[in-house]
N, C-alpha and C positions, 0 to 999 in steps of 0.2 A: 486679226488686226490688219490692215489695208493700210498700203503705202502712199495709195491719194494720189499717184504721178498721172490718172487720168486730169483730175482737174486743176494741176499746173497748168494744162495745157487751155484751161476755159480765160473766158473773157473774164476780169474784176467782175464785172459788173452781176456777172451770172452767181457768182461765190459771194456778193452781198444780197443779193436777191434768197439765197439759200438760208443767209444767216438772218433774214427776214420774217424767211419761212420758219423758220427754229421761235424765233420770240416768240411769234404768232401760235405756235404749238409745237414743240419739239419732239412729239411721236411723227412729224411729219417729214424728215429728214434720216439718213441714211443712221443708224444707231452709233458709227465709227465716227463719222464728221459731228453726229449729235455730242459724241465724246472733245473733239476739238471747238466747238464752239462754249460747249459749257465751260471749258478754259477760262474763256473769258469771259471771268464773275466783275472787271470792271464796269460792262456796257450796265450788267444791274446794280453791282454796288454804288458806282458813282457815276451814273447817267441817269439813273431818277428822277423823273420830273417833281415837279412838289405835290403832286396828288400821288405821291407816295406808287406809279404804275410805273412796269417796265417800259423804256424806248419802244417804239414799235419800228422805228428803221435802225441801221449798224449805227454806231460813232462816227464820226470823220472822222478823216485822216490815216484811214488802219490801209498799210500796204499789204492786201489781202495777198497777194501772190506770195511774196518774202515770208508771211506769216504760213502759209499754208505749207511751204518749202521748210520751214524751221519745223513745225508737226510733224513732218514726214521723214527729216531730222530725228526726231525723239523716237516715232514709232521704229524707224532704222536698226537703232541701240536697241530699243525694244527687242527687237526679232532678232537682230544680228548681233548687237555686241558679247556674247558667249563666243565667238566667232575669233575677237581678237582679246578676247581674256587672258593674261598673265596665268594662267593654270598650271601650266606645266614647273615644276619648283627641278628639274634638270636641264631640258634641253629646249630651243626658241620649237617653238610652235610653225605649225603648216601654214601656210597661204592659204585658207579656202575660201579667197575671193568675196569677201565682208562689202565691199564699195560702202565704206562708211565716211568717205573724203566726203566736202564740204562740197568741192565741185560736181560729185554725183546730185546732191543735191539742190542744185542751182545757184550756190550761197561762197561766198571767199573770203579772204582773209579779209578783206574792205568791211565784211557786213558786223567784223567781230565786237565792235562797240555799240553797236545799234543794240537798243531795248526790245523785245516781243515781248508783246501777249500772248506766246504760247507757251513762256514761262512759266502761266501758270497751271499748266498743266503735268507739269513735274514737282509742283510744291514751290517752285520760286517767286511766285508774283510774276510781276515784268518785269524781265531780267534782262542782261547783254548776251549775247550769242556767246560769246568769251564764256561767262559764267554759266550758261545752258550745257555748250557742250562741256564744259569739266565737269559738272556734276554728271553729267551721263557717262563723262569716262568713267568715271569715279565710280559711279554705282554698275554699270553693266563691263566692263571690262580693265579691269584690276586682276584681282584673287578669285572672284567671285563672277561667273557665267552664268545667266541662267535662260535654259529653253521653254520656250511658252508659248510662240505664236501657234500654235496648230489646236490649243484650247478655243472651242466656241462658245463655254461659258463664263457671261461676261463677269459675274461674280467672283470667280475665279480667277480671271484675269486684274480685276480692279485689287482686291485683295495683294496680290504676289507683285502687284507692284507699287501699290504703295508699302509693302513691308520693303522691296528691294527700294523705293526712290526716296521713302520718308522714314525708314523705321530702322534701315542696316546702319548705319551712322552713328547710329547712339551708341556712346561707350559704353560699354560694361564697368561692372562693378570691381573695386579690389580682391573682396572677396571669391568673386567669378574668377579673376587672375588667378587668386589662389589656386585657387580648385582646377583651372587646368594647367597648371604649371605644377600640381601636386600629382593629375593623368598622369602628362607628360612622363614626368617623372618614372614613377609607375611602369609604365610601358618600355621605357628608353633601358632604365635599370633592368628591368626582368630579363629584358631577351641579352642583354649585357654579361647577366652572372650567368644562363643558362649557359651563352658561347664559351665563358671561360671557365665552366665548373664539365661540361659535355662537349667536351670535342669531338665535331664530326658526327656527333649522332642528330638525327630529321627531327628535327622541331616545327619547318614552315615556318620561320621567323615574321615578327611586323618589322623587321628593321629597316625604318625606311616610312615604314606607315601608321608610324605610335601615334599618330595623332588621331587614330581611329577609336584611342581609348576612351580621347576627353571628346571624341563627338557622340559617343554609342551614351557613355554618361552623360551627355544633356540632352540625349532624347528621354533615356530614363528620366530625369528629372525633370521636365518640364510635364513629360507624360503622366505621370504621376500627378503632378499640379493641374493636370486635365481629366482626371475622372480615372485613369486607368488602374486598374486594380493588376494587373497581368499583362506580360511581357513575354513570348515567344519568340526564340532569333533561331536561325538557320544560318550555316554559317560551313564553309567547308575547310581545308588546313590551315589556311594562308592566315598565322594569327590567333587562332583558334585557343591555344595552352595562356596566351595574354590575356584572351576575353576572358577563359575561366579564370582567372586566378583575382586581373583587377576589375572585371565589370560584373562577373558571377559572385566572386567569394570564395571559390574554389581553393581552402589551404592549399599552402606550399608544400607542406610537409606531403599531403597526396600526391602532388604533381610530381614532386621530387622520388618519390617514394616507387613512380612509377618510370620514371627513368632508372632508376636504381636498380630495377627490376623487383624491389620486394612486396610492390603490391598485392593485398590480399586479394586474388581473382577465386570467384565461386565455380569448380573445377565442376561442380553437378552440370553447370548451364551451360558446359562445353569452354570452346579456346579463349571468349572475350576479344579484343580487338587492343588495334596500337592507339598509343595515346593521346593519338590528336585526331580519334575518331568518337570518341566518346561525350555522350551527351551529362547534361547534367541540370539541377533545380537549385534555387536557391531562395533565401526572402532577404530585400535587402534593404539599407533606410536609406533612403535619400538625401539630397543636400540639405533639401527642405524637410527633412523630418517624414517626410511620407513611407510608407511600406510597401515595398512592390514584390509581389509572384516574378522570378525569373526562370525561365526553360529554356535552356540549349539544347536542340535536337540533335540526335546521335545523326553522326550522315556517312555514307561510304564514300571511295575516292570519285566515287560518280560525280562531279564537282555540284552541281545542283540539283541532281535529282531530287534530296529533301527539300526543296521548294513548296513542291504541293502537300507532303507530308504536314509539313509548318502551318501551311494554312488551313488545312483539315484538322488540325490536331486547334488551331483556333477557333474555329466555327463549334467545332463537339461544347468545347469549356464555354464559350458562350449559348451554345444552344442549354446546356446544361447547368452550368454554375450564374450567368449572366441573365436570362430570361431573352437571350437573342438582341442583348444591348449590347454594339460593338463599339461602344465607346471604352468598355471596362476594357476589351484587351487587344492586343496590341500585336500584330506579327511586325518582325523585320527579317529581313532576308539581306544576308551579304554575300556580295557575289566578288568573282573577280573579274576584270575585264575581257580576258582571252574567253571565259566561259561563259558569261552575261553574254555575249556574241554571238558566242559559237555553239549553245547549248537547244535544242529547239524545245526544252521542257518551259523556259523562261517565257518564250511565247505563249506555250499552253494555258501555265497557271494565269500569264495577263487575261488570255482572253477568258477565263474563267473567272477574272476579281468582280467583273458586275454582274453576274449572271445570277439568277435569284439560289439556285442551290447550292451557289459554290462562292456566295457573297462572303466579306468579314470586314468590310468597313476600311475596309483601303489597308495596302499595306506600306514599310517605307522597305524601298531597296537602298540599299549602302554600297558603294563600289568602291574595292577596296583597288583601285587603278593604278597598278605596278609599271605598265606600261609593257609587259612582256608576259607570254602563256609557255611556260617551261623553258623555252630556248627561242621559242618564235617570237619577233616584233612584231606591232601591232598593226604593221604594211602589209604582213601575209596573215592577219589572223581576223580582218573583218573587211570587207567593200563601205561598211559605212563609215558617217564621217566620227560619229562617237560608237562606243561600245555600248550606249542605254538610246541607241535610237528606234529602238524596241520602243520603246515609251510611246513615242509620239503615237502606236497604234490605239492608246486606250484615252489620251491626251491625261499622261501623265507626265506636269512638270518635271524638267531635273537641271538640279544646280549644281554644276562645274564647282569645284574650287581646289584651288595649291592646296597641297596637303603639307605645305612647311608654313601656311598661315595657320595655327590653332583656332585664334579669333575666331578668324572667318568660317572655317569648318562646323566649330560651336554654332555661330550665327547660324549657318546654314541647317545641321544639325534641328536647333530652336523653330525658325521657320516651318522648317518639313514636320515636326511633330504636331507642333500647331494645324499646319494646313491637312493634314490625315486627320485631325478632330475638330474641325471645323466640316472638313470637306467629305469625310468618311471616301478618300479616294487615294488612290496610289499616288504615293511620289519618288523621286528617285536625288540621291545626293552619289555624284560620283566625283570622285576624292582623288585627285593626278597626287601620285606619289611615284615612289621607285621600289625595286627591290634590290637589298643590301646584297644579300650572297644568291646562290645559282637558285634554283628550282627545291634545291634543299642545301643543308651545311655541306655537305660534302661534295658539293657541283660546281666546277668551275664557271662563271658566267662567262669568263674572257676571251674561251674559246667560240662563241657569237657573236657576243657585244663587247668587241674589244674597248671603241670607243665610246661609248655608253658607259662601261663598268670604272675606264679613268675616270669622267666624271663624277660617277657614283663615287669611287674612292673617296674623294678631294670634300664630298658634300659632306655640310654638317648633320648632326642628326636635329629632329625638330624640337626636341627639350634645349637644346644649344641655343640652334636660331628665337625661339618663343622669350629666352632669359638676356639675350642681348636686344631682344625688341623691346624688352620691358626696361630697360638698362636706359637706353637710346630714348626712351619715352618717358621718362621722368619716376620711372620704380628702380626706384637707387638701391633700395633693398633685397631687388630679386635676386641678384648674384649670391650672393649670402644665402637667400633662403634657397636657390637653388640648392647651392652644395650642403647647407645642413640636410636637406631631403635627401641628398646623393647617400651622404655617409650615415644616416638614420635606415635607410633603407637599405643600404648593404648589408650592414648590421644583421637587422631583420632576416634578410632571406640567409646569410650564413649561421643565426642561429636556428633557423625553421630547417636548415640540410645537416646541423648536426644534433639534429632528434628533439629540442627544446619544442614542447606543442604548439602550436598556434589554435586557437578554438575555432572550431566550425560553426558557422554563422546557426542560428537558431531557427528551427525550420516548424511550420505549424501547417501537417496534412490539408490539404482539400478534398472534397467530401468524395470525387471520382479516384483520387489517390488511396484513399484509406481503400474505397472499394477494392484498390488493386491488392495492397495489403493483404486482406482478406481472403485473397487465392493464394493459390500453392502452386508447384511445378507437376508436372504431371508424372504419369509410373507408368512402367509397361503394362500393369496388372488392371491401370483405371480402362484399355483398350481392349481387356479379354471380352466383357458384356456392357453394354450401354447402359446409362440411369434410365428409371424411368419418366417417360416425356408425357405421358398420358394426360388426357383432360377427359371430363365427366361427359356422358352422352348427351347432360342437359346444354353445357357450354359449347358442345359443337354443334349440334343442331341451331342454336338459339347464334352463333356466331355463324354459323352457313345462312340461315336466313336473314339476318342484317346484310348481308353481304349482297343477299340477291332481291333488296328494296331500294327503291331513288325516292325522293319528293314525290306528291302527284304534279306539281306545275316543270315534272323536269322530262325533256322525251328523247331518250337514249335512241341511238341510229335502229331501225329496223334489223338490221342485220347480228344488231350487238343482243336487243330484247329479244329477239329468236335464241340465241347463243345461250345465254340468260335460263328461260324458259327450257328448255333442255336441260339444263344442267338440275333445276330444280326437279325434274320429270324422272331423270335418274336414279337422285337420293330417293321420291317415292317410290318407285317400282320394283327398284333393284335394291335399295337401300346404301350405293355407293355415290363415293363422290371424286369427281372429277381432279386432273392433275393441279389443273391453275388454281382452281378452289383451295386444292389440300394445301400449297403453299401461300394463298391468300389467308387462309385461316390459321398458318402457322405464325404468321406476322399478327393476327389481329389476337390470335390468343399472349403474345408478347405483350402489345399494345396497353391490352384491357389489365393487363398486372402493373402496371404500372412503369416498363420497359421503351426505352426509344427505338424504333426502329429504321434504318435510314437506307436508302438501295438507288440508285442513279446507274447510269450506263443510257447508252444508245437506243433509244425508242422505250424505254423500261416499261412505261407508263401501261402502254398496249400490249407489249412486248412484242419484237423481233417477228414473231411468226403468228400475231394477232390472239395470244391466246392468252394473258393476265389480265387486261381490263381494268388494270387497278384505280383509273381515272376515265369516266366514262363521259361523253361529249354532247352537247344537247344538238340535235341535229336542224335546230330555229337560232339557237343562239352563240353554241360555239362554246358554252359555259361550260364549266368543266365542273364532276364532281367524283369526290376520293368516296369510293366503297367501303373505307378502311376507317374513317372518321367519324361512323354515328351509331358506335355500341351502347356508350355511355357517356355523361356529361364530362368527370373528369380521368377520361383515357388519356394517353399522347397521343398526339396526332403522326399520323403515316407520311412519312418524310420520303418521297418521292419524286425524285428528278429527270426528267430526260436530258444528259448530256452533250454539252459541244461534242464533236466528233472526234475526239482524244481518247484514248489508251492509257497511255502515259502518264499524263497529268490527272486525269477521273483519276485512276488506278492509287496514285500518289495518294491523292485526296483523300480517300474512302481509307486508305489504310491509316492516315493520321486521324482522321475521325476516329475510327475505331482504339488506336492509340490513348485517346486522353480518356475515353470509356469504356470498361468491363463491360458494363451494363447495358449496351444501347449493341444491336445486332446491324451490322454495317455490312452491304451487300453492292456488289459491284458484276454485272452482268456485261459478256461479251457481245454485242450480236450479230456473231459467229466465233465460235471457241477458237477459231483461228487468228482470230487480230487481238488476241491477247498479246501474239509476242512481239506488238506493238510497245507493249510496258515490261517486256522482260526484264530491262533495268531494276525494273521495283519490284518484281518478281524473285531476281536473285540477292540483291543486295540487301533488301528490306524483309517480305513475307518468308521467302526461305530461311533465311540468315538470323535475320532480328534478334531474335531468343538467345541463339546462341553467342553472337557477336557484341549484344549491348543489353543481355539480361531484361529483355521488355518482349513481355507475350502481345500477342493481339490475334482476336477472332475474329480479321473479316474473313466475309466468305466471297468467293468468286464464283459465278455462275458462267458456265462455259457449252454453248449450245454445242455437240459432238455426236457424231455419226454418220457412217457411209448409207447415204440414198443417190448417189450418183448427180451429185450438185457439184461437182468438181474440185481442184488440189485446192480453193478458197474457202472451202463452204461445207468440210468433211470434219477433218481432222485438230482437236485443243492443244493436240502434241500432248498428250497422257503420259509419252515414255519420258520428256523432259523434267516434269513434275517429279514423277518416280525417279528420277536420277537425279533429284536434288532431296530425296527422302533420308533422312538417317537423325537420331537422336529423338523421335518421336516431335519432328518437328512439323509437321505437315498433317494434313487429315485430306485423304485423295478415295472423294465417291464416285461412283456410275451407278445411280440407281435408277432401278423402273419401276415400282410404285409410287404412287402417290404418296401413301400413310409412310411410306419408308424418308420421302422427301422432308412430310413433315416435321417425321422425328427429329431427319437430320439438322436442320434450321432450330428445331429449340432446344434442341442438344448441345450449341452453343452457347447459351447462355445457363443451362442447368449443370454442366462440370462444375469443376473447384478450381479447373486452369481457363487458358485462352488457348485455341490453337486455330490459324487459319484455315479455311474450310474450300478446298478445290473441289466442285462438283461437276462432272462430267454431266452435261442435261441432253434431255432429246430435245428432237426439233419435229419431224414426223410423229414422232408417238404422243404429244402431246394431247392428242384429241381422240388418242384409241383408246376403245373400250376395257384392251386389256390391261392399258397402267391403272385404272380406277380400282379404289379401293374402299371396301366394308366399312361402315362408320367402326362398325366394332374395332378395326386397326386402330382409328385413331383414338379408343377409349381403354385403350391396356398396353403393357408394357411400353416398350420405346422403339430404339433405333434397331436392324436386324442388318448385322453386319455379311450374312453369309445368308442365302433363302434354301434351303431344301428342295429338290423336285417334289412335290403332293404327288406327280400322275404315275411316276416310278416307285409304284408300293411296296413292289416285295425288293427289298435290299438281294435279297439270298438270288434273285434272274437278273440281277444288273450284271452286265459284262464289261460296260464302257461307261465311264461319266465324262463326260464334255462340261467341264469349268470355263466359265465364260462371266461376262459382265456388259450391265449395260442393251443397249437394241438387241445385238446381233440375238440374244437371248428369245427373244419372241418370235423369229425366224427358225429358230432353232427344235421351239417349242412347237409353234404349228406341224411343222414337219412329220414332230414325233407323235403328235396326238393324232395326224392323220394317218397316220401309218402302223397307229397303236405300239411302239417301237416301248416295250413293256422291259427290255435288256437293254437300254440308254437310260441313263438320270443325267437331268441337267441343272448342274448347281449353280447357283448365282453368286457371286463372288460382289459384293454393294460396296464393301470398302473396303481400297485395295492397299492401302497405307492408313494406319499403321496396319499391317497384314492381320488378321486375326487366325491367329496361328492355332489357338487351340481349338476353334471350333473346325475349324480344317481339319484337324487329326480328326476330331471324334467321328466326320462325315467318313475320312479314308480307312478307318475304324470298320465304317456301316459297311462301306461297299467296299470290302477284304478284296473279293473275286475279280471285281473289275479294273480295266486299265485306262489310267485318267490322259486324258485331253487338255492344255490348254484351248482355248478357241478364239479367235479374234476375227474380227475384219481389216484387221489395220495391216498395213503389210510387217514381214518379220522382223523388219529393223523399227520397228513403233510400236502404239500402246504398249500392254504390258509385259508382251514375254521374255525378253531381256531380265527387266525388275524379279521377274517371278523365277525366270532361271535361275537366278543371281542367288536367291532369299528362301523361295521356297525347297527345303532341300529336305523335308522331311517327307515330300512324294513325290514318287518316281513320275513323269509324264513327259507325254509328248505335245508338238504346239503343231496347229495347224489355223495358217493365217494364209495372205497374199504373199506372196514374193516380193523380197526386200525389194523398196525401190529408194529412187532420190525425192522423185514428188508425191507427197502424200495419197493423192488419188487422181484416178484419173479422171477426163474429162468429157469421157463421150459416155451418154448414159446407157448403152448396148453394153459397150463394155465390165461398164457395173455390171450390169446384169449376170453378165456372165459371170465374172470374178465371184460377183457373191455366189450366184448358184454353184460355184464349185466349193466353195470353203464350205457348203452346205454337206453339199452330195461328199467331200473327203470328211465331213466328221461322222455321218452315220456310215459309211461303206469303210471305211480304212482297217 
């Protein structure tokens, strides 16, 4: 939107010649001013000649300059009045220089009785300046701010302001009263009996920002009246124990139960988590009678990390329960202001909301704007001028409002649900409130904010202020009905804490939940041997050759059809098959059963070092076509993304995806095992953790390209030993494998258990296209996963002197070696998965080879990969390690020096 102060500066004459051009055809005129001239529907309603045709010159009389200065006026408030909004319900607001005076705009107190016709471009007809500008105070800067100019479409723009200039106005109904003066309620009460039944113990109170109850409830409500079947929040402390209890359902008797300390925690799935970390489902009716799916996502203190979680965990249920209609469900994400700031995952997920793999149809963010991040003010906790000026990167509106107006919250609330289902696009409502006590109950706030916390002291709470506004406004009854709610609901939560039940709201499975149902926890005894993963010789054959057909009208790059042609030249001569194949065919044999399969990361499609192919390119058109798509009519289709350049947020994604479905194998590829710990966040808090912390399995798998070829400390090392050091409770599954058939296994060995567990695999990067990771079809047509490989070329057990246990690359260095050298007293064991350890197939081998003395062997130096883990664990054989010398940087950088390093770790495992 354009403020037009170039053509104040033009002659009349030029600005009616424009407005000439407009009758005559109005695509011919700038689209903004085309906006101000249709204003005035006088020149057609009542300037019509009697043959019924528009004027073809302006009216007389119209002082085009005065009128063009009043538009510029309006568009002003438009852009700028969030600028001097009333928002802040403690302390007067900053200066950041609004110039919304009458004299910036050419116009003074003299012109205030004068009529314009540019009245009626705000819904007033021709109106006086007087009456212009109060309605624009009145709508852009009150209670109620909202940012928008940085939207360029115009549908969106037309929409958000006639609901803000023609639609915010309308009263609401009694009944609506009711119902947020019953939130209110609700919210004010709860955290009221907590303070004085728990003293001192961390709650994260809303005190201060109960009015977050009755606006989350009229999103729910409206949403519901909008198609959506399903409602996802993310949400981190601040508040969190009040959403469960009045916007979830979550009995009292729970919550209380777990302050109390007696809640029943299942001691199998480890320690569980504090109680304003825990997630939770619900179904619940609405004002209007509707039924909605609720899910609060479990989050750690990470304050937003479950961001992307949320929205992955939305895309799965509509990919799956929805048929990919993201009108049925719904993410919200509540942030708080110090962390919506300060968080740089908030960015990721924005830039991921339109991206085709990581789309859900817009989400709303909720700012629950305390005005303060632990101790810090909000002068040292951002450079910008709001904390959602994130936003304007994806041109996602957001409306400001006091958080001691209810009304307006509701309004605002209403609005944004509408505008996500109309617009299937992000929006944001951030909510200026306070926070009552410190950081938690027992923190003093006054030794920061002294003068801030008097304020706060002296404030009412917003059930107070909302019941004397209704007092003040002709609801004579509200007082009244306040306090019968007050004492009704005391009541209540003192009989729900001295054990009388409350019933748990009535919960009806969805078909990916029952699937979870249906699994178990997993045993140390399910890790001794693998299920069987096997497919029939006819289905891998008959699935490798689909794989390696296009259309005849489609003409893949030369380079790709060479690539191609080889691989088929392979399977007939040798009867093997290739790495990228065996895990193309791992996915397509999921596929053709009826299984989702989804995998994104950085360049995935081709992969990182040119070797998956899984979308190949026409090299005339640019067309792209999925390998994975034309087994049969009704497969799934191969859900394949190449992602924004993120860690972090993919990482997030893919694990929430994985989250809402058993069923669907979710893969997330590094490309380079090194910039995983770009997402360590969701690494530790989430993949690690999860099981144990919030009793929720998930198998995705990570694919972590690893090993030393002398590509430097960026380009070597996944950090193996990190993974292993966050192993314990059979919570993890950490591979390095080097066949092919062994990769396959491992990919559909998550979906063939009876549990979830996520799947870390150490991948090559060089050996991808050597001859000697390929493997026999016969691998891929019997048993499954081979946790430990046996040397074949060390036959007589009884002349082995030495075994060198090893994993991964260094393995095939290891092996050449010995086969040139016919070293017939060395076996070299393959260790394929090093978590959970497979501990008994290890004895049986240190069993075989009594006489010899074992090796670890690595290339990583000694304070990495895994000899730590293995010192640590493996305690049932004696052995010694021989790697690089501990260092600080994973690898080095001159490739001579690989050279040598490796050639010695070579030449000390066979000579030592």
């Amino acid at each position: 939107m354009k403020d037009f102060s170039y053509i104040t500066n033009s002659h009349p004459a030029y600005i009616e010649g424009l407005y000439n051009d407009f009758v005559k055809d109005p695509a011919s005129v700038d689209p903004d001013l085309r906006k101000f001239f249709e204003g005035f529907d006088f020149a057609v309603s009542n300037g019509l000649s009697t043959n019924g045709k528009a004027p073809t010159t302006a009216p007389a009389g119209i002082d085009w300059m005065k009128e063009i200065r009043v538009y510029r006026l309006i568009l002003g408030y438009r852009n700028k009045g969030h600028l001097l909004a009333k928002t802040n319900p403690i302390r007067t607001r900053k200066d950041r220089g609004a110039n919304l005076d009458l004299s910036f705009f050419g116009l003074s107190d003299a012109d205030m009785d004068t009529v314009y016709q540019a009245g009626n471009l705000i819904g007033l007809g021709a109106a006086s300046l007087k009456d212009i500008l109060a309605h624009l105070q009145k709508t852009y800067s009150t209670h109620v701010g909202i940012e928008f100019k940085y939207i360029s479409d115009q549908a969106k723009i037309d929409w958000l302001t006639t609901e803000m200039e023609k639609n915010f106005s309308t009263p609401i109904s009694l009944d609506q009263k009711k119902r947020i003066l019953e939130k209110l309620n609700q919210g004010v009460m709860f955290e009221k009996f907590l303070h004085t039944k728990y003293i001192g113990q961390k709650r994260f109170s809303l005190e201060g920002g109960e009015t977050t109850i009755a606006a989350l409830d009229a999103i729910i409500n409206v949403a519901a009246n909008n198609d959506v079947q399903e409602v996802v929040i993310g949400m981190a402390h601040r508040g969190r124990l009040n959403v469960l209890a009045n916007v979830m359902g979550k009995t009292y008797e729970q919550i209380f139960s777990e302050f109390e300390g007696t809640a029943t925690m299942d001691q199998t799935m480890g320690s569980g988590d504090v109680k304003y970390h825990m997630g939770y489902g619900s179904e619940v009716q609405t004002a209007d009678n509707k039924t909605v799916h609720l899910k609060l996502m479990p989050n750690p203190s990470h304050l937003e990390a479950v961001d992307p979680v949320v929205v992955g965990f939305a895309r799965a249920k509509a990919d799956v329960l929805y048929k990919s209609d993201f009108d049925r469900i719904l993410p919200i994400l509540i942030h708080g202001d110090a962390s919506v700031a300060g968080q740089g995952i908030v960015y990721e997920v924005l830039q991921m909301s339109n991206l085709r793999g990581y789309y859900t149809g817009g989400t709303i963010h909720f700012v629950i704007n305390n005005q303060i991040g632990f101790t810090t003010d909000f002068d040292d906790a951002r450079s910008a001028d709001y904390c959602t000026s994130v936003a304007a990167m994806v041109q996602a509106p957001v409306l400001h409002v006091n958080g001691d107006d209810a009304e307006a919250a509701v309004k605002c609330a209403e609005i944004a649900t509408r505008y996500r289902q109309e617009f299937n696009s992000d929006i944001f409502i951030d909510m200026v409130c306070y926070r009552k006590h410190g950081h938690n109950e027992g923190d003093d706030p006054k030794y920061t904010q002294p003068q801030l916390y008097a304020l706060i002291d002296k404030h009412q709470n917003p059930r107070e202020i909302y019941t004397q506004y209704l007092i003040e406004n002709g609801e004579a009854d509200a007082q009244a009905l306040a306090k019968e709610m007050e004492k009704k609901f005391w009541a209540d939560l003192q009989e729900r804490l001295d054990e009388i039940k409350q019933n748990p709201l009535p919960y009806k499975y969805q078909q990916p939940e029952l699937a979870w149902k249906s699994l178990r926890k997993a045993k140390e005894e399910d890790f001794d041997v693998s299920p069987s993963t096997a497919i029939t010789e006819e289905e891998a054959r008959k699935l490798f050759g689909d794989l390696m057909k296009w259309p005849s009208d489609f003409q893949p790059l030369k380079k790709v059809e060479k690539l191609i042609q080889e691989k088929i030249k392979v399977l007939e001569t040798d009867q093997k098959i290739d790495w990228a194949t065996a895990e193309l065919m791992a996915y397509s044999s999921l596929l053709v059963a009826g299984n989702i399969v989804r995998m994104s990361g950085q360049d995935v499609q081709r992969g990182t070092f040119s070797h998956r192919h899984a979308i190949l390119r026409d090299e005339n058109t640019n067309k792209g076509y999925n390998r994975l798509n034309h087994f049969k009519e009704d497969q799934e289709k191969f859900r394949i993304y190449n992602s924004l350049l993120s860690e972090y947020g993919v990482l997030g994604f893919e694990y929430g995806y994985a989250m809402a479905n058993p069923n669907a194998l979710v893969i997330w590829e590094a490309q380079f095992g090194d910039f995983s710990n770009g997402a360590q966040t969701m690494i530790d808090q989430f993949i690690a953790a999860g099981e144990q912390k919030w009793q929720r399995q998930n198998g995705v798998v990570m694919l972590l390209p690893h090993g030393y070829e002398g590509q430097g400390p960026e380009h070597s090392s996944a950090r193996l030993e990190r993974f292993l050091q966050m192993c314990a409770e059979l919570n993890l599954v950490v591979t390095n494998i080097t066949t092919a058939a062994n990769l396959f296994h491992a990919l559909r060995r998550q979906l063939a258990w009876s549990f979830r567990k996520p799947l870390i695999n150490f991948s090559p990067k060089a050996n991808l296209r050597n001859p000697v990771t390929f493997s026999h079809i016969n691998d891929f047509t019997r048993g499954g996963f081979k946790e430990v490989i046996d040397d074949a070329f060390a036959d007589d057990a009884a002349q082995v002197k030495k075994v060198l246990l090893c994993s991964g690359k260094l393995y095939f260095e290891l092996a050449e070696k010995q086969q040139k050298e016919n070293r017939k007293d060395i076996a070299i064991v393959r260790l394929e998965q090093i978590y959970p350890l497979p501990q008994k197939q290890l004895d049986v081998l240190h069993k075989k080879y009594s006489k010899a003395t074992w090796f670890w062997t690595q290339e990583e130096p000694l304070n990495m990969g895994a000899a730590s883990f293995l010192t640590m664990n493996l305690k049932s054989i004696n052995f010694g390690v021989i790697s690089r010398n501990a260092s600080a940087s994973t690898a080095t950088g001159y490739h001579k020096v690989h050279g040598q390093e490796q050639a010695e770790i070579i030449e000390t495992a066979f000579n030592i």
